[in-house]
Backbone as CSV, one residue per row, in Angstrom:
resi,resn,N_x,N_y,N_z,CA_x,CA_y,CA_z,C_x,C_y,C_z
1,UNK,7.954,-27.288,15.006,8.640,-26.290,14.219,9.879,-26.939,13.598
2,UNK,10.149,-26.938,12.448,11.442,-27.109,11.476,12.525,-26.849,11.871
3,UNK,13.397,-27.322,11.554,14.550,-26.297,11.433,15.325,-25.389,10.433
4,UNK,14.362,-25.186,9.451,14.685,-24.392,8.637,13.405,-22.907,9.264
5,UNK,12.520,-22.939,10.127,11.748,-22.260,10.755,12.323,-21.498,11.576
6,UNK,13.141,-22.549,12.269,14.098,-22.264,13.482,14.752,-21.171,13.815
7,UNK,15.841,-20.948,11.865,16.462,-20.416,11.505,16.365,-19.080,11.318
8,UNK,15.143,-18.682,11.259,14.883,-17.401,10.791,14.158,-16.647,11.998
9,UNK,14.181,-16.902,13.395,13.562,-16.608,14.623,14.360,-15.504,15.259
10,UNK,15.293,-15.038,14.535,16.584,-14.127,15.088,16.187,-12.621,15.034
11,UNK,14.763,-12.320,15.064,14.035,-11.348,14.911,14.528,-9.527,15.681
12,UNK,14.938,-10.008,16.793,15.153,-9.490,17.764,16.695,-8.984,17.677
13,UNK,17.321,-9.805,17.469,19.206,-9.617,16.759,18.852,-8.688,15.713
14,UNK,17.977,-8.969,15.139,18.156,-8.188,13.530,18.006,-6.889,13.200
15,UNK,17.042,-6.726,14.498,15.793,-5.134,14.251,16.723,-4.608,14.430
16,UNK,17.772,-4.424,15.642,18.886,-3.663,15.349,19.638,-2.547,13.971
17,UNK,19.686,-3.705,13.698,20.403,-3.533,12.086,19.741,-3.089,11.235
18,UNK,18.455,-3.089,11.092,17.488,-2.967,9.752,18.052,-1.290,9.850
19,UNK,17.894,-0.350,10.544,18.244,1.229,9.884,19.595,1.050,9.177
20,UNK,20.568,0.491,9.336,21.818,0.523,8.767,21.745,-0.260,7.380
21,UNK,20.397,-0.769,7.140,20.293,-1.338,5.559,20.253,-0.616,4.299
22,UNK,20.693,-0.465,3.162,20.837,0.167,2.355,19.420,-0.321,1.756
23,UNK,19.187,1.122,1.667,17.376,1.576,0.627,17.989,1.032,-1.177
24,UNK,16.505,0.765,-1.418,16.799,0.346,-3.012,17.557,1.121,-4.143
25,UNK,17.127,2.657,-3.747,17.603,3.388,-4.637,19.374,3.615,-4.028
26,UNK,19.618,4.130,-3.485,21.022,4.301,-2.732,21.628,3.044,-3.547
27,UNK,21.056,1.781,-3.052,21.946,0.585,-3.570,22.195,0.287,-5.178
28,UNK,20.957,1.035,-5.926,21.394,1.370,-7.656,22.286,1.489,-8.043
29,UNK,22.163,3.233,-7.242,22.984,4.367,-7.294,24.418,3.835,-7.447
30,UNK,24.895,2.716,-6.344,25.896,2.435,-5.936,26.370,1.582,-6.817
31,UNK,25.796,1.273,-7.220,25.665,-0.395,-8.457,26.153,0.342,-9.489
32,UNK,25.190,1.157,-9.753,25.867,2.235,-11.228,27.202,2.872,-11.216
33,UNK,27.919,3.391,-10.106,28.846,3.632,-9.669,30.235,3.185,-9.887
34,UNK,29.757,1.926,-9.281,30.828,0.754,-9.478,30.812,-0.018,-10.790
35,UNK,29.698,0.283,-11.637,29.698,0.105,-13.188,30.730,0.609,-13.775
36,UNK,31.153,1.737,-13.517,31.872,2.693,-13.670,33.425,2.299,-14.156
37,UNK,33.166,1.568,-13.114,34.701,0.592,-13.405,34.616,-0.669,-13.893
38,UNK,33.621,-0.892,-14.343,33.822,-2.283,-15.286,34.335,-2.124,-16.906
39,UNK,35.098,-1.286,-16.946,35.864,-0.933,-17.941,37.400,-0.972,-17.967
40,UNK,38.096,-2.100,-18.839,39.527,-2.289,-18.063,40.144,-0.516,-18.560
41,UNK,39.514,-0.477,-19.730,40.903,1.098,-19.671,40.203,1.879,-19.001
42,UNK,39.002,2.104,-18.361,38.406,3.503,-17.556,39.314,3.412,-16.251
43,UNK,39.328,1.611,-15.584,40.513,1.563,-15.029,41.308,2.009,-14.581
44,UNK,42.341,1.908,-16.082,43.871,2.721,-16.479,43.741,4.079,-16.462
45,UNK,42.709,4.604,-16.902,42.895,5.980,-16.841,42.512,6.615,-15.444
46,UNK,41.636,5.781,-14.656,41.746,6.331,-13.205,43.094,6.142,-12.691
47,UNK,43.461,4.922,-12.739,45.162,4.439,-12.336,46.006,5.538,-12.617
48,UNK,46.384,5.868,-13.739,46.949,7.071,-14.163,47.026,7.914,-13.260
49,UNK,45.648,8.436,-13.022,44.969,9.869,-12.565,45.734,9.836,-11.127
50,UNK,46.233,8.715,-10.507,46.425,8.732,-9.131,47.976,9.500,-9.009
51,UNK,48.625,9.134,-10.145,49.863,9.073,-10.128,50.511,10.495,-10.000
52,UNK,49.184,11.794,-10.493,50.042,12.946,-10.692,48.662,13.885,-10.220
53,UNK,49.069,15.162,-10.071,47.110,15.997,-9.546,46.449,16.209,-11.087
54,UNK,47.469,16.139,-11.733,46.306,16.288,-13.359,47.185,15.787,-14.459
55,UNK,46.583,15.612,-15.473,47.132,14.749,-16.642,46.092,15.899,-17.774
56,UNK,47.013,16.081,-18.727,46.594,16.625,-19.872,46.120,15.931,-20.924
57,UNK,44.777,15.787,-21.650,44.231,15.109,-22.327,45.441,14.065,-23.241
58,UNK,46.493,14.734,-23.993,47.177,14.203,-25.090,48.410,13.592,-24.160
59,UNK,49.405,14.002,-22.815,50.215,13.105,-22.285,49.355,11.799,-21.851
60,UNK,48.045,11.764,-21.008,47.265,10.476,-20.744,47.321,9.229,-22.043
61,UNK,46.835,10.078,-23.459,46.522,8.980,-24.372,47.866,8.862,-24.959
62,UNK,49.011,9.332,-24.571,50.215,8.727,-24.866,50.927,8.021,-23.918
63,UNK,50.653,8.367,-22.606,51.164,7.085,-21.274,50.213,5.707,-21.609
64,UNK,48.763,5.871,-22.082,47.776,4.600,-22.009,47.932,4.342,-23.337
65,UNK,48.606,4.701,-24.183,48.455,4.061,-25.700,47.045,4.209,-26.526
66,UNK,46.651,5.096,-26.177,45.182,5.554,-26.371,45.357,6.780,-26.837
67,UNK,44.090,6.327,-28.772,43.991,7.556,-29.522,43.473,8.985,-28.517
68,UNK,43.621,9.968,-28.734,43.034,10.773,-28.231,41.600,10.785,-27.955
69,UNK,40.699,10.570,-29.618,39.705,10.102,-29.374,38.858,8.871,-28.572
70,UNK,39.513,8.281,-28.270,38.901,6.909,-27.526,39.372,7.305,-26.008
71,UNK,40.130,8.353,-25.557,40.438,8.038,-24.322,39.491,9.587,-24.219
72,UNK,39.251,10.270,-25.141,37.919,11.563,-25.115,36.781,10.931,-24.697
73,UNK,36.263,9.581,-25.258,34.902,9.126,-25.107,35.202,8.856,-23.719
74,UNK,36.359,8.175,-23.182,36.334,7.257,-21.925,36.197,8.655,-20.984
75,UNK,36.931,9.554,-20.817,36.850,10.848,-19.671,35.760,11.574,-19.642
76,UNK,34.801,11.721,-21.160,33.641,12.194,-21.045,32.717,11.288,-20.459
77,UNK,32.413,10.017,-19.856,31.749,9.215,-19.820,32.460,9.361,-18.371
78,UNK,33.607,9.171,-18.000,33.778,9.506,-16.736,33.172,10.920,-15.900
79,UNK,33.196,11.856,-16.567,33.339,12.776,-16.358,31.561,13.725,-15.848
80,UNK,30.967,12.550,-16.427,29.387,12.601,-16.382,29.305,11.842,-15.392
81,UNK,29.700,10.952,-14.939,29.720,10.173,-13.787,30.045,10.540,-12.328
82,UNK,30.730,12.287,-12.354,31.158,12.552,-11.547,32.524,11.892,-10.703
83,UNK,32.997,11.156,-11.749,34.688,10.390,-11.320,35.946,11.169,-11.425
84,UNK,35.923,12.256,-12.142,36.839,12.894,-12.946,35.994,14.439,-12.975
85,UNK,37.036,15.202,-12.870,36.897,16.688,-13.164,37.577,17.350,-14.252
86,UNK,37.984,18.516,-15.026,38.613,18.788,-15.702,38.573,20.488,-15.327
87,UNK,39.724,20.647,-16.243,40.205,22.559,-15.829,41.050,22.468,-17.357
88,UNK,40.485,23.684,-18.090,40.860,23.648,-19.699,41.896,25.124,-18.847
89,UNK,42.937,24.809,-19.967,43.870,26.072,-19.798,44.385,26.520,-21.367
90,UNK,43.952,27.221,-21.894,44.012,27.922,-23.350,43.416,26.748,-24.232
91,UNK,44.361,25.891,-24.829,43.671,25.068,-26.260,43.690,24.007,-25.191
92,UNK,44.491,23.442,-24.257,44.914,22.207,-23.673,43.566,21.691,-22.459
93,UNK,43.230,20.358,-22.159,42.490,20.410,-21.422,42.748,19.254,-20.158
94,UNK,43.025,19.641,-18.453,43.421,19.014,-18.096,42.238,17.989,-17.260
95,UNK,42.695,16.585,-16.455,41.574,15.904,-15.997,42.695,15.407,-14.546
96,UNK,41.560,15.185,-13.408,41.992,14.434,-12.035,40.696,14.044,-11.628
97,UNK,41.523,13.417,-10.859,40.194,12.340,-9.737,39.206,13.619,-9.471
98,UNK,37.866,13.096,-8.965,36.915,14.158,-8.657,37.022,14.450,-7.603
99,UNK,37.992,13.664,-6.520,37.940,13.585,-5.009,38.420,12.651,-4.714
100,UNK,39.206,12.380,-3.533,39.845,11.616,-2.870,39.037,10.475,-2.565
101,UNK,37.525,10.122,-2.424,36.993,8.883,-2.809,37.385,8.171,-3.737
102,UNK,37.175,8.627,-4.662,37.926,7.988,-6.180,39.148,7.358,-6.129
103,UNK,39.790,8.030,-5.423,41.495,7.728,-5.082,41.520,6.251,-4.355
104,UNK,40.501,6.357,-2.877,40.551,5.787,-1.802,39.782,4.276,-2.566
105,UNK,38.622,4.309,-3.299,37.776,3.139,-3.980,38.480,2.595,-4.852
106,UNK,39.640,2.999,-5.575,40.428,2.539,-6.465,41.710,1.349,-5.882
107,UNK,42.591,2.540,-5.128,43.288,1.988,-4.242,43.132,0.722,-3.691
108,UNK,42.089,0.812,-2.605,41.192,-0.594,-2.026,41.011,-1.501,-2.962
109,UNK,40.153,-1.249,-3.682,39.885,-2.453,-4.763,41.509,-3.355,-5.377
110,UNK,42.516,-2.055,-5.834,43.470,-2.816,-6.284,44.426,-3.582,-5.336
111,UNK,44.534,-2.908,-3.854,45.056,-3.758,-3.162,43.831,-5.184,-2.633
112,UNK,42.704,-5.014,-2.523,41.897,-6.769,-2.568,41.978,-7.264,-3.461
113,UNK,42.384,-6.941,-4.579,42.479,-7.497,-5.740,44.309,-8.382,-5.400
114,UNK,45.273,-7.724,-5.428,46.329,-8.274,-5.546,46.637,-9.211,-3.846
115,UNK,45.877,-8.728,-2.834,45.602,-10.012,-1.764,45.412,-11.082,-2.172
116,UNK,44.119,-11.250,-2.921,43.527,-12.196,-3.455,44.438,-13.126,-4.231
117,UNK,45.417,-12.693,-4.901,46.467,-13.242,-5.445,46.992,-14.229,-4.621
């Protein structure tokens, strides 16, 4: 027997673990998710979102320097994603995190990110 044969005999260690493996679809799901944020201003506008419980469409695209319209496409695209919620109050329309996941996945990422530094 090899030792590259050898290597893979850990059969018994492993079975353990196999229920705690993420199924194909779940792991998409998750993939698509985190797509989510491969957008530097979708980003910023989650960043934002942390800072206050809601942001009104027109103060956001004036804290991010963002036309109204371009930061409309970015929250609707969030917003289908289930990242972001909104609550319209007469003409004005407001947006926040969808949930404290959002908060917590953001957070994390930006503090491994500035570790990494």
């Amino acid at each position: 027997m090899s030792a590259s044969e050898r290597a893979f005999l850990h059969g018994e260690a492993v079975r353990p673990l196999l229920p705690g493996l993420l199924a194909a679809e779940p792991a998409r799901d998750a993939a698509e998710w985190f797509a989510t944020l491969a957008d530097p201003t979708r980003v910023r506008i989650l960043q934002a979102l942390t800072l206050a419980p809601e942001w009104c469409v027109g103060d956001l695209a004036l804290a991010l320097g963002l036309s109204v319209s371009a930061l409309s496409h970015q929250l609707a695209f969030l917003l289908e994603r289930a990242v972001v919620r909104r609550r319209r109050s007469g003409r004005l329309v407001f947006y926040a995190l969808a949930d404290e996941h959002v908060r917590h996945v953001l957070r994390d990422a930006l503090a491994h990110l500035a570790e990494a530094r």
